[in-house]
C-alpha positions as CSV (number, residue, x, y, z in Angstrom):
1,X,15.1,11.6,-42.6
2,X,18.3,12.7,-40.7
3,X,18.3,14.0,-37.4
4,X,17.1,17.2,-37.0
5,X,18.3,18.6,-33.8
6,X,21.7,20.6,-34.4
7,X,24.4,22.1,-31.8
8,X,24.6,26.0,-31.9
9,X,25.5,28.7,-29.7
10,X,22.9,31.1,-29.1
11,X,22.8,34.8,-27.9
12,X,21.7,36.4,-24.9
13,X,17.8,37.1,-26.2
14,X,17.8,33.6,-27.8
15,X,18.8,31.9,-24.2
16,X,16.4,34.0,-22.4
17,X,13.6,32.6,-24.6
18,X,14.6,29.5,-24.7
19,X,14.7,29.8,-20.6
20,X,11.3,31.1,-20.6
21,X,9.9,28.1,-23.0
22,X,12.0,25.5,-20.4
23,X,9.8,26.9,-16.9
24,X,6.7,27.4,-19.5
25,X,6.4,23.6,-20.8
26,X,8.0,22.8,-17.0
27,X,5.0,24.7,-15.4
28,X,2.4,23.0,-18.3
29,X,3.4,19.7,-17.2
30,X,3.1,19.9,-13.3
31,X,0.0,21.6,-13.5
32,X,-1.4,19.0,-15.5
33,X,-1.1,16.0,-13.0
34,X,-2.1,18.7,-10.2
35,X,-5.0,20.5,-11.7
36,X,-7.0,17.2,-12.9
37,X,-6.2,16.4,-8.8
38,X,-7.5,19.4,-7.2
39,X,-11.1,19.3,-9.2
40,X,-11.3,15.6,-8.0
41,X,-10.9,16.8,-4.6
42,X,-13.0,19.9,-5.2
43,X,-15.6,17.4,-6.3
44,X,-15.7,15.0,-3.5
45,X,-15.8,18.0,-1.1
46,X,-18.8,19.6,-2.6
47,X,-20.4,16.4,-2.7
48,X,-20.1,16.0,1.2
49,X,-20.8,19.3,1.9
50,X,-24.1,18.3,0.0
51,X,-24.7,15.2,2.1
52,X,-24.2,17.1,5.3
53,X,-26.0,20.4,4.7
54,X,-29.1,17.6,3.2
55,X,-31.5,16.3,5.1
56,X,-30.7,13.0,6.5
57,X,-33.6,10.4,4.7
58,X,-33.6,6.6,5.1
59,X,-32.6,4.9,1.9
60,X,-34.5,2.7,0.0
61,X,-33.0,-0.6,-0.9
62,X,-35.1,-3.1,-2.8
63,X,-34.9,-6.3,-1.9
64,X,-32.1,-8.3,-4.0
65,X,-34.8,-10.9,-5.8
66,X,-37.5,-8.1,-6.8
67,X,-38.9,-6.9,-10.2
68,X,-37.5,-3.5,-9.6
69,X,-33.6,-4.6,-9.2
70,X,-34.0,-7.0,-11.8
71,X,-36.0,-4.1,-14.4
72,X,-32.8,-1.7,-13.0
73,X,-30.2,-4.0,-13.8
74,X,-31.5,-4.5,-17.5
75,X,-32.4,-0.9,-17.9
76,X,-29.8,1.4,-20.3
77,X,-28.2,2.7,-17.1
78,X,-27.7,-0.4,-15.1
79,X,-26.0,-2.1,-18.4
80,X,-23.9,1.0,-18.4
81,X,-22.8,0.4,-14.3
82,X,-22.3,-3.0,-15.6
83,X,-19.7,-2.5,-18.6
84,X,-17.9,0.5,-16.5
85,X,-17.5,-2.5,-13.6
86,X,-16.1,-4.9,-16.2
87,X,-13.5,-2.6,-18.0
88,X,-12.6,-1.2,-14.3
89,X,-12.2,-5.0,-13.2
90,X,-10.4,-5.3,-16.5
91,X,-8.1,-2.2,-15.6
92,X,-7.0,-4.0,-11.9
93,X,-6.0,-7.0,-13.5
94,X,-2.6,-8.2,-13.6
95,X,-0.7,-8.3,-16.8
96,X,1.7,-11.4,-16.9
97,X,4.3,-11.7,-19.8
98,X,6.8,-14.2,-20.3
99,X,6.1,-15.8,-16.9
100,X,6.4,-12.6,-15.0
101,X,4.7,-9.9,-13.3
102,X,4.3,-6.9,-14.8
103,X,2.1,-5.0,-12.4
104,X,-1.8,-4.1,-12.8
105,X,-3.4,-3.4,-15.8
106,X,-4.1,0.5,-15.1
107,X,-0.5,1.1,-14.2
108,X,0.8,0.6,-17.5
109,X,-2.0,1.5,-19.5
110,X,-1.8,5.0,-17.1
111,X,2.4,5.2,-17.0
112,X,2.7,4.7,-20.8
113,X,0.1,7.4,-21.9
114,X,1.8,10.0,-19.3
115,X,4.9,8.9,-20.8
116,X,3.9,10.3,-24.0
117,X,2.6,13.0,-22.4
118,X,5.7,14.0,-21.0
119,X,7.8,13.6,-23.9
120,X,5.5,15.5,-25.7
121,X,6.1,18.5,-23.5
122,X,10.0,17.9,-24.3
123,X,10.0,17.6,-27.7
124,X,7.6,20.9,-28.6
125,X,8.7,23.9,-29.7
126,X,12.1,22.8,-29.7
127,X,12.9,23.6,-32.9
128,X,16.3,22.0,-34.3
129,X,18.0,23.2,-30.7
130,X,19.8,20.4,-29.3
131,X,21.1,21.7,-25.6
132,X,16.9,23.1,-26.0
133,X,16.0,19.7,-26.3
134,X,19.0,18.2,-23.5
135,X,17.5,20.7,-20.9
136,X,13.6,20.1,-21.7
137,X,14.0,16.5,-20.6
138,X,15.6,17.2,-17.5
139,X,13.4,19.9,-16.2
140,X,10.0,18.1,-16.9
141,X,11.4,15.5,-15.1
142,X,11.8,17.8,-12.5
143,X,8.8,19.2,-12.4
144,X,6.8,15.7,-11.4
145,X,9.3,15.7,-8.1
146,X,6.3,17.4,-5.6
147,X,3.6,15.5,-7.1
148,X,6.4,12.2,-7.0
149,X,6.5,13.3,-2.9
150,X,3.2,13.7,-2.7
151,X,2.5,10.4,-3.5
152,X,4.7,9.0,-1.6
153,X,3.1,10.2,1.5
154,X,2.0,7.9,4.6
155,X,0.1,10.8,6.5
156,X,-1.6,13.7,5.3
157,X,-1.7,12.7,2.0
158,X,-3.8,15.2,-0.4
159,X,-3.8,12.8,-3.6
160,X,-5.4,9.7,-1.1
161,X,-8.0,12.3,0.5
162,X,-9.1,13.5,-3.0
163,X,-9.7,10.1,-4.6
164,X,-11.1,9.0,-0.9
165,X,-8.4,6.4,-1.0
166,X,-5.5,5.6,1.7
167,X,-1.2,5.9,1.1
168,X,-1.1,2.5,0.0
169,X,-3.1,2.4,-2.8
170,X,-1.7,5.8,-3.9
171,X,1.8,4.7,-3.8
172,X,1.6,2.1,-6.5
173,X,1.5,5.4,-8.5
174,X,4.5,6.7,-6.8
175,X,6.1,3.8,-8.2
176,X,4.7,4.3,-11.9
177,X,6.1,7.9,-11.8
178,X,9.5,7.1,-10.4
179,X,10.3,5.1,-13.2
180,X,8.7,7.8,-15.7
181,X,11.2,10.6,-13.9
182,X,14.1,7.8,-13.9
183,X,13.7,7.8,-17.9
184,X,13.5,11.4,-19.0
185,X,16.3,12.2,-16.1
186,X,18.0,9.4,-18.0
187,X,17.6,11.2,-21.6
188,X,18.7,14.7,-20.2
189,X,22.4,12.7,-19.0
190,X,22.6,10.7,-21.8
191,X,22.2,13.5,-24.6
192,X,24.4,16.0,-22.6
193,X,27.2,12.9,-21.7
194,X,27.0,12.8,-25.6
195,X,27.1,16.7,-26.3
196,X,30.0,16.9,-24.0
197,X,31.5,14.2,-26.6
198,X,30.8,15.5,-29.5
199,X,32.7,18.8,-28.2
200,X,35.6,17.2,-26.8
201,X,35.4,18.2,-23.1
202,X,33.6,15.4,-21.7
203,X,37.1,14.8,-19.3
204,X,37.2,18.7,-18.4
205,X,33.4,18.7,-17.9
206,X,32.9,15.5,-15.8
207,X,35.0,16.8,-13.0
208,X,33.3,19.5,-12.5
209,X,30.4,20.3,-9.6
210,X,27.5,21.0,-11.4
211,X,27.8,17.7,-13.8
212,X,29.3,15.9,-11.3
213,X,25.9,16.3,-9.2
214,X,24.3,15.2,-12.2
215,X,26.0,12.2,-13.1
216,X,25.9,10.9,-9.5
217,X,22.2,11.6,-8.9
218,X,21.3,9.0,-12.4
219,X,23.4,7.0,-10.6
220,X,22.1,7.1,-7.3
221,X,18.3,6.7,-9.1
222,X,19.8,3.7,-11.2
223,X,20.5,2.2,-7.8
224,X,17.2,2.9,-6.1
225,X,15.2,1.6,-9.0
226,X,17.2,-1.2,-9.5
227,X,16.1,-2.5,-5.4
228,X,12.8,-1.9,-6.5
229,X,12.6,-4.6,-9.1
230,X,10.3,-7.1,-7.5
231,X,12.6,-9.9,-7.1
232,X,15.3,-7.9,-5.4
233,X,12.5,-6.7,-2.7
234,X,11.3,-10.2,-2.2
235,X,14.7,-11.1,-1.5
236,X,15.6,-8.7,0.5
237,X,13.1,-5.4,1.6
238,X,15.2,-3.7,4.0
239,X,17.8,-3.5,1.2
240,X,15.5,-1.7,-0.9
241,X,14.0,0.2,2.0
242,X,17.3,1.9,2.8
243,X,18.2,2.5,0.0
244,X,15.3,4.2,-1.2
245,X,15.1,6.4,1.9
246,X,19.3,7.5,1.6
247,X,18.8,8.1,-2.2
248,X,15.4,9.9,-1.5
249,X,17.3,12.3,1.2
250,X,20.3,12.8,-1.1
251,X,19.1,13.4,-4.2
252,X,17.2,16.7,-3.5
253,X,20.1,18.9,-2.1
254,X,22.4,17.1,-5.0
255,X,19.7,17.8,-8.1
256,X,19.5,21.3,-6.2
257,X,23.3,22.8,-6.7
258,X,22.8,21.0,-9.9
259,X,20.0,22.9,-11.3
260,X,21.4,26.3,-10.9
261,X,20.0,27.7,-14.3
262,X,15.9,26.9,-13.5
263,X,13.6,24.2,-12.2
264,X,14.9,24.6,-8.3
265,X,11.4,25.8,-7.3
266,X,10.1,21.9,-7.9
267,X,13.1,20.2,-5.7
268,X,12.1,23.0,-2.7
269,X,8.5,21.6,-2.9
270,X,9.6,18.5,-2.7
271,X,11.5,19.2,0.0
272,X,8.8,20.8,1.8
273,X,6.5,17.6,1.3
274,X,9.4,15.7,2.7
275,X,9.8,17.9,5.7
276,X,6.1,18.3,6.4
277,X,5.7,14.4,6.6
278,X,8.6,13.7,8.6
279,X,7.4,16.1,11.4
280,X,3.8,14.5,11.0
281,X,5.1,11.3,11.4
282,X,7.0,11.8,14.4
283,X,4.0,13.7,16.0
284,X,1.8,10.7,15.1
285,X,4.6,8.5,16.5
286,X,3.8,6.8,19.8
287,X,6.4,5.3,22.4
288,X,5.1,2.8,24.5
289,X,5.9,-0.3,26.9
290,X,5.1,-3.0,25.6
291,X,4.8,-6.9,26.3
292,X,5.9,-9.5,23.8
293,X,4.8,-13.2,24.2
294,X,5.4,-16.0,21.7
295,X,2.0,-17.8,20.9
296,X,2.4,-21.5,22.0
297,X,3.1,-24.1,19.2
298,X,3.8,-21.4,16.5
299,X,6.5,-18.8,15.0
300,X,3.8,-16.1,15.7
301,X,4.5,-13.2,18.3
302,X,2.0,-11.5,20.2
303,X,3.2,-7.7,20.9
304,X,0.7,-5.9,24.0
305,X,1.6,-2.3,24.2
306,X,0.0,0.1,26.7
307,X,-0.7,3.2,24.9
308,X,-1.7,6.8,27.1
309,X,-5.2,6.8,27.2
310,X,-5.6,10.6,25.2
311,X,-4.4,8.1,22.2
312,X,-5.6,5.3,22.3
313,X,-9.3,6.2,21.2
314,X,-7.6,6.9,17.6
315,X,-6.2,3.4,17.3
316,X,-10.0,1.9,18.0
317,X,-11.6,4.1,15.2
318,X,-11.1,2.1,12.5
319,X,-10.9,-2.1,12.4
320,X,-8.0,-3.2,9.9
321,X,-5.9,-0.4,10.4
322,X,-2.5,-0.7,10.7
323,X,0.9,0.7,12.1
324,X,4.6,1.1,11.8
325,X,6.5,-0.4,14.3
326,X,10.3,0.7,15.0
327,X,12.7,-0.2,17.9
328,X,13.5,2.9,19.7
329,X,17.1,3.6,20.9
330,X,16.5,2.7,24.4
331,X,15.4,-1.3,23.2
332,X,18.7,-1.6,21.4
333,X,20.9,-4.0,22.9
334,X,24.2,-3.0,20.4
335,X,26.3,-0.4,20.2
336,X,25.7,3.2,19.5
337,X,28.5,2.5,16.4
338,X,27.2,-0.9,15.2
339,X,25.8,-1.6,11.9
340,X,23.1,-3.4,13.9
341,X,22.0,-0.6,15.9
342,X,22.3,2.3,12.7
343,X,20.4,-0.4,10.9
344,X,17.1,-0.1,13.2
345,X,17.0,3.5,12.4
346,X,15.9,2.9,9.0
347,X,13.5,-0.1,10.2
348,X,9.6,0.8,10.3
349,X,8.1,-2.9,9.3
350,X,4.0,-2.8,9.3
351,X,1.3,-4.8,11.3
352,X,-2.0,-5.1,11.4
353,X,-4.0,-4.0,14.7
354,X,-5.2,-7.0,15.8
355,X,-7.5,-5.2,18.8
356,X,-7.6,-2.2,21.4
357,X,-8.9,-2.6,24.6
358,X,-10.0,0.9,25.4
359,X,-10.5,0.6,29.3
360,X,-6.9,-0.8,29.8
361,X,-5.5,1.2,26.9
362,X,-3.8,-1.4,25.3
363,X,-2.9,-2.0,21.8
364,X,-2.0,-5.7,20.2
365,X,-0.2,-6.7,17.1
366,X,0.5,-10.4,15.9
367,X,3.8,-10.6,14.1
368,X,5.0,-13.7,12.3
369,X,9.0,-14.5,13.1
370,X,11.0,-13.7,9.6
371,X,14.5,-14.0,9.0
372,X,14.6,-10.4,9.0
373,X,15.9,-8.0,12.0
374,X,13.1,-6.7,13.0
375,X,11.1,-9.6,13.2
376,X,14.2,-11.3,15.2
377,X,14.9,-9.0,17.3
378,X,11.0,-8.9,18.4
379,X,11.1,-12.7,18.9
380,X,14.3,-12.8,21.4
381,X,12.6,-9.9,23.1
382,X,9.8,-12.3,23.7
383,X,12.1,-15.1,24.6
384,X,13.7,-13.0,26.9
385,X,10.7,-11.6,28.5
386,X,9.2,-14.3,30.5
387,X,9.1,-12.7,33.5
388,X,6.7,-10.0,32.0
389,X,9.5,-7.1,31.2
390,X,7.9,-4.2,29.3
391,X,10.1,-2.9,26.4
392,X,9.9,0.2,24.5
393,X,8.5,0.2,21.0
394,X,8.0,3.1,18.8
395,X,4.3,3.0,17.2
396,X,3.6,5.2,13.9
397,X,-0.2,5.7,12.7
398,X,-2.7,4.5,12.3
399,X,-2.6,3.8,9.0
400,X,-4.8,2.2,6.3
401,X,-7.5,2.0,3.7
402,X,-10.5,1.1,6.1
403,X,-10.8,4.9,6.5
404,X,-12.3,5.0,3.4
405,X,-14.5,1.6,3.2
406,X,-18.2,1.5,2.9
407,X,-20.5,0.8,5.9
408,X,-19.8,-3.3,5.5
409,X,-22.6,-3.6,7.9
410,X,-25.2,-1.8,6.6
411,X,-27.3,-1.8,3.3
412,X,-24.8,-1.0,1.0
413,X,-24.1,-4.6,0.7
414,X,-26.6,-7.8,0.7
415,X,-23.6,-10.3,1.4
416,X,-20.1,-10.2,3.1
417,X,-17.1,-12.6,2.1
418,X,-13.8,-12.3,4.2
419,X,-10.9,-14.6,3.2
420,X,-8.0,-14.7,5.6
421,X,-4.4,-16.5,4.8
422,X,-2.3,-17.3,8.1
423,X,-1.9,-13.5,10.1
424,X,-4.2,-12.0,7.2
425,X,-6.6,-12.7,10.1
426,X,-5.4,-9.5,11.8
427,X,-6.9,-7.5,8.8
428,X,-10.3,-9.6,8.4
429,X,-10.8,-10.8,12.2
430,X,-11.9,-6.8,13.6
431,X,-14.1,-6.5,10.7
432,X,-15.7,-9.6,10.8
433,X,-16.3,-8.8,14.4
434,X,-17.3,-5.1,13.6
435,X,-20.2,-6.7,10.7
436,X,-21.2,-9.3,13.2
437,X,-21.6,-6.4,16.8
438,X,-23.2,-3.8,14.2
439,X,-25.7,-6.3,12.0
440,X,-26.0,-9.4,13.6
441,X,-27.9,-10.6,10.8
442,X,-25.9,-9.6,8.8
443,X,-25.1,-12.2,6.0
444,X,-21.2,-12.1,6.6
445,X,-18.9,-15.5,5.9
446,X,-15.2,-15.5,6.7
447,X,-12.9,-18.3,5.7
448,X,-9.4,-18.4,7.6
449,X,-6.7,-20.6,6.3
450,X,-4.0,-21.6,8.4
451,X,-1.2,-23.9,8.4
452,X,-2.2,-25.3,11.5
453,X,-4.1,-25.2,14.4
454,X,-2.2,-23.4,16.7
455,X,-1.6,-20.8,14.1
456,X,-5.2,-19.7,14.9
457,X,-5.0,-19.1,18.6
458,X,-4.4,-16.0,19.2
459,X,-7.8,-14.6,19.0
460,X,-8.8,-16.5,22.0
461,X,-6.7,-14.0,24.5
462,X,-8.9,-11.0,22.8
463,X,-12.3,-13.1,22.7
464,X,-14.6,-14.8,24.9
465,X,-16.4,-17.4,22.7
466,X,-14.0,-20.0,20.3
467,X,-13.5,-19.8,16.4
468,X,-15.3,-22.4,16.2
469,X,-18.2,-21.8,18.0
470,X,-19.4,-19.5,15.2
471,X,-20.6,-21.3,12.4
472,X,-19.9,-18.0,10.1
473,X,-16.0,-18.7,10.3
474,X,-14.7,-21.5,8.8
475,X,-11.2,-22.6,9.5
476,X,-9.1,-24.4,7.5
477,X,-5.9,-26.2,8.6
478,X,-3.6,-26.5,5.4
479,X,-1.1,-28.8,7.1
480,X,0.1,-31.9,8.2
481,X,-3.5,-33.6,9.4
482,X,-1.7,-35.8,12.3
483,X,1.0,-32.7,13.4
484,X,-2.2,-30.5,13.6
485,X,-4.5,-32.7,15.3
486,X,-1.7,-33.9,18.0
487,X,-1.1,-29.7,18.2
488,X,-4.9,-29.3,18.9
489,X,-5.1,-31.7,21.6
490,X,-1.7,-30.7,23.4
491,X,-2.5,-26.9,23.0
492,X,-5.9,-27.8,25.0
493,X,-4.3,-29.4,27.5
494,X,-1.8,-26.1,28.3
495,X,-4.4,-23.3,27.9
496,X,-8.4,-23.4,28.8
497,X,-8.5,-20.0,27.2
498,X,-7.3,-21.5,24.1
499,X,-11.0,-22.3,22.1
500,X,-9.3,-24.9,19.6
501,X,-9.9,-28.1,21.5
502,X,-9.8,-31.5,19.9
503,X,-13.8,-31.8,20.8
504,X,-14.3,-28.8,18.4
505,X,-12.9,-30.3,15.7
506,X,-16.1,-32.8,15.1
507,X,-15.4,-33.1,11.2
508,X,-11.2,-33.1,10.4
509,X,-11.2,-34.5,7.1
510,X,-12.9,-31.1,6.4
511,X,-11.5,-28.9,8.6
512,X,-8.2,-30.5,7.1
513,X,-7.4,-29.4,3.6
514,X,-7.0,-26.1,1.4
515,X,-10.2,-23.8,1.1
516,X,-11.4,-24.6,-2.4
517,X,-11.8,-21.3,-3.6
518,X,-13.6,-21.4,-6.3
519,X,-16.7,-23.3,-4.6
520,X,-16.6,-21.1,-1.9
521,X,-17.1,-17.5,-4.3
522,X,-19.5,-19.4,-6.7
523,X,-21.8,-20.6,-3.8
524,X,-22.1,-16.9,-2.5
525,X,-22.7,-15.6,-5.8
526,X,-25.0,-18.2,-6.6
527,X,-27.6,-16.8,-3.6
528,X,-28.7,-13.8,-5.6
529,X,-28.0,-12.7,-9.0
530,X,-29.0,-8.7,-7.9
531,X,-27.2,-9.0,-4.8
532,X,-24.6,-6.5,-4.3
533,X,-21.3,-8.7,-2.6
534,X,-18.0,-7.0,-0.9
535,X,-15.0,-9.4,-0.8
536,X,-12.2,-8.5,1.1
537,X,-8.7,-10.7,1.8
538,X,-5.8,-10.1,3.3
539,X,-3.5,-13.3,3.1
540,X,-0.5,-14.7,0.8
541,X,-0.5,-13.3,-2.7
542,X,-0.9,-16.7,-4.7
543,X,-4.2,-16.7,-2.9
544,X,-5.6,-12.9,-3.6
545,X,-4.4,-13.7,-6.9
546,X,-6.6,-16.8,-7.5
547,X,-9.1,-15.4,-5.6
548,X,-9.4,-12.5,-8.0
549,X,-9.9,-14.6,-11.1
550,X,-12.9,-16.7,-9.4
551,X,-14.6,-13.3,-8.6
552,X,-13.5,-12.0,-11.5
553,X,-15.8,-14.4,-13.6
554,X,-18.9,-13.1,-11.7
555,X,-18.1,-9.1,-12.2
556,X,-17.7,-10.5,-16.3
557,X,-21.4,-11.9,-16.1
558,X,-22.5,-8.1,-15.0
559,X,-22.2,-8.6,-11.3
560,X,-22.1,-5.9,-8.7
561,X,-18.6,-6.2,-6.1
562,X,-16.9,-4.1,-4.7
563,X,-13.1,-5.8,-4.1
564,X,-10.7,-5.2,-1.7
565,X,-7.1,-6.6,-1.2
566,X,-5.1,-5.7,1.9
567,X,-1.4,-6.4,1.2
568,X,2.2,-4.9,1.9
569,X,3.5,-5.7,-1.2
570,X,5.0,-1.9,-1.7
């Protein structure tokens, strides 16, 4: 079978038709992704709307070892919760091939079947037209630009408030879609590069605006999904980062003049989105003095910054949220025309809230020093600042998932495991402290691994009792044993605030030594087979990763958890 599409000129009533199927299939395919988004949001609204106009009844909840659980649990509808928590466990997997990362299960299960959807969409009722075919691809891609925007947003983003979710989870998506757009925009240049070939005018055409525009926006996406591989944004993010952002600014107003026969309705809703979120960001965008300190001992930074009091009650809301941080023009110490100071305009690096202090109003963040300028420039700030000089930082959010997390410290939950990797402790530390103020007894563990034991000091300017002094935290030093206990004992001796003394380490070979992972998940799970368990981390990746396959075995034997991993791995 040959192929079947075929290069013809068409008359005026054929081209008009053929227009009118191009924004037809075009409109099928946005309102596709949109529509199925809108009832989900439609759904959770009516649902609260319920819960608010209901009467507001205590709920029942059996305890974990009776009949009735147990009867539930074996009952046609509990095995049904059970095999829709294993194939959704199944879905977040990751899928690794040939030594590599390939993402999450659901993303490529999700990003081939839309795939097909969309090519579908470009391939019907085409007939044998091949220009009909050429400009199908390229203005279906088109069409998934809003929704691509969309879910791309940090604030006000409608996608992460209709599946109650937050930007970070949502933007894993963004990146599915980007590379689904990439393709088909890569089909529509590559079928007309060859029909320009095949008529002889690819030198006459090439040099013209409107295919100029063209070539150099699949170049400039080439680019930008080439620094998204995951090794090039491991080696360096702030190349992808600005890269991302110029191509993103560019490649509206470019695919604009380009698309002057149809589909320039989708590139001004994207632009919209855009605008709309950059004026929401710089609304939620706080400049504030702050004090930088380096923590004694360690490469960590503690960052105080005194935020106006008519703000500072939105910071407190939520433990484990977190911010964007940027150096404002006034804290830049190079030129107006350096690279180095142009470069800070495209630097917004996230950290966790460590704690608010709502009767002084101010805000702290724990950064560990990188190799990267932001991270540099905040540690000779703090090397500079020993006399207590304020400097200006520019605070975006908050931001973050917690918005959206179950009541850890109430019912919904019979047990509480929080696993913390080095500064992950930002994340796990305020909602630790949140379960343990809220439910004391609450049955919450957390298990902190740091390097070593100055790495775990900074909690003691926030907190009046020691680490250690609570026997639901257990530390673990993964270091050098003699480095860490001299460390202890010489940190002592400079701070009494510091709670890490060598007297509180009564057991080091324990103490000393990487958390087993494995015992620690099977001896929570092993307390109650109907209890219902949250896990939450925050730490290295290695360690969510093995985390997840210990837990993983549990949700297989039918187990109800509910997972969480805080990372910043997008």
């Amino acid at each position: 079978m040959g192929w079947p599409y075929q290069i013809f000129a068409l008359d005026a009533v054929q081209k008009q038709a053929r227009r009118q199927s191009l924004d037809r299939y075009a409109a099928y395919a946005q309102l596709s992704a949109l529509i199925p988004i809108a009832l989900v949001g439609l759904y959770r609204l009516g649902v609260w709307l319920v819960r608010r106009a209901s009467p507001q009844r205590g709920a029942y909840s059996a305890v974990p070892a009776s009949p009735a659980l147990k009867q539930r649990r074996r009952s046609v509808t509990g095995s049904c919760a059970s095999t829709l928590r294993r194939i959704a466990w199944w879905l977040g997997d990751d899928v690794v091939f040939l030594g590599m990362n390939w993402g999450q299960r659901d993303r490529i299960i999700f990003g081939f079947g839309w795939t097909l959807w969309l090519v579908f969409l470009c391939v019907i009722g085409t007939g044998n037209d091949y220009l009909h075919l050429t400009k199908r691809f390229g203005i279906i891609a088109l069409s998934q630009f809003p929704l691509q925007y969309l879910l791309a947003l940090k604030s006000l983003n409608p996608i992460a408030f209709a599946f109650g979710s937050s930007h970070e989870q949502v933007n894993r998506w963004h990146r599915v879609l980007g590379w689904i757009i990439y393709i088909l925009l890569l089909m529509h240049a590559c079928l007309y590069l060859n029909f320009y070939i095949q008529e002889g005018i690819l030198g006459e055409r090439i040099v013209r605006l409107i295919p100029a525009l063209g070539i150099a926006s699949i170049i400039g996406m080439s680019l930008m999904n080439a620094t998204a591989l995951r090794f090039i944004r491991h080696y360096s993010y702030r190349v992808f980062f600005i890269t991302h952002l110029m191509v993103a600014m560019l490649l509206l107003p470019a695919i604009f003049f380009h698309s002057h026969h149809g589909g320039r309705q989708y590139v001004l809703e994207a632009l919209l989105v855009f605008l709309i979120d950059l004026a929401k960001r710089k609304f939620d965008t706080v400049t504030a003095p702050a004090t930088l300190k380096l923590v004694p001992g360690t490469n960590l930074i503690s960052i105080v910054a005194s935020i106006p009091t008519s703000k500072i009650s939105r910071f407190r809301k939520y433990p484990g949220m977190h911010v964007y941080l940027s150096i404002p023009a006034a804290a830049r110490r190079s030129s107006v025309v350096s690279a180095a100071y142009l470069l800070f305009e495209f630097a917004f690096n996230p950290f966790t809230i460590a704690s608010v202090n709502e009767e002084t109003g101010d805000l702290t963040l724990v950064a560990r020093r990188h190799k990267g300028p932001m991270t540099k420039t905040l540690g000779q700030f703090a090397e500079e600042a020993l006399d207590g000089a304020k400097i200006p930082l520019s605070i975006e959010g908050p931001y973050g998932c917690a918005t959206w997390f179950p009541n850890l410290a109430g019912s919904d939950f019979d047990r509480v495991l929080l696993l913390a990797g080095g500064v992950g402790a930002t994340f796990i530390l305020p909602l630790y402290r949140l379960i343990a103020n809220e439910n004391p007894t609450a049955r919450v563990q957390m298990v902190w691994a740091v390097r070593k034991a100055s790495d775990a000091t900074w909690p003691a300017v926030n907190i009046s009792e020691g680490i250690l002094d609570d026997e639901n935290i257990q530390l673990y030093l993964t270091g050098n044993i003699l480095a860490d206990t001299n460390d202890v004992s010489r940190l002592s001796e400079e701070s009494e605030a510091v709670e890490l003394t060598s007297d509180g380490l009564t057991d080091i070979g324990q103490i000393h030594k990487r958390p087993d992972l494995r015992k620690i998940v099977d001896d929570v799970f092993r307390q109650g087979v109907e209890e219902r368990i949250a896990v939450l981390v925050c730490g290295p990746e290695e360690m969510a990763r093995e985390l997840r396959s210990y837990v993983g075995v549990w949700v297989m034997k039918g187990r109800n958890v509910w997972w969480h991993n805080e990372n910043f791995a997008w």
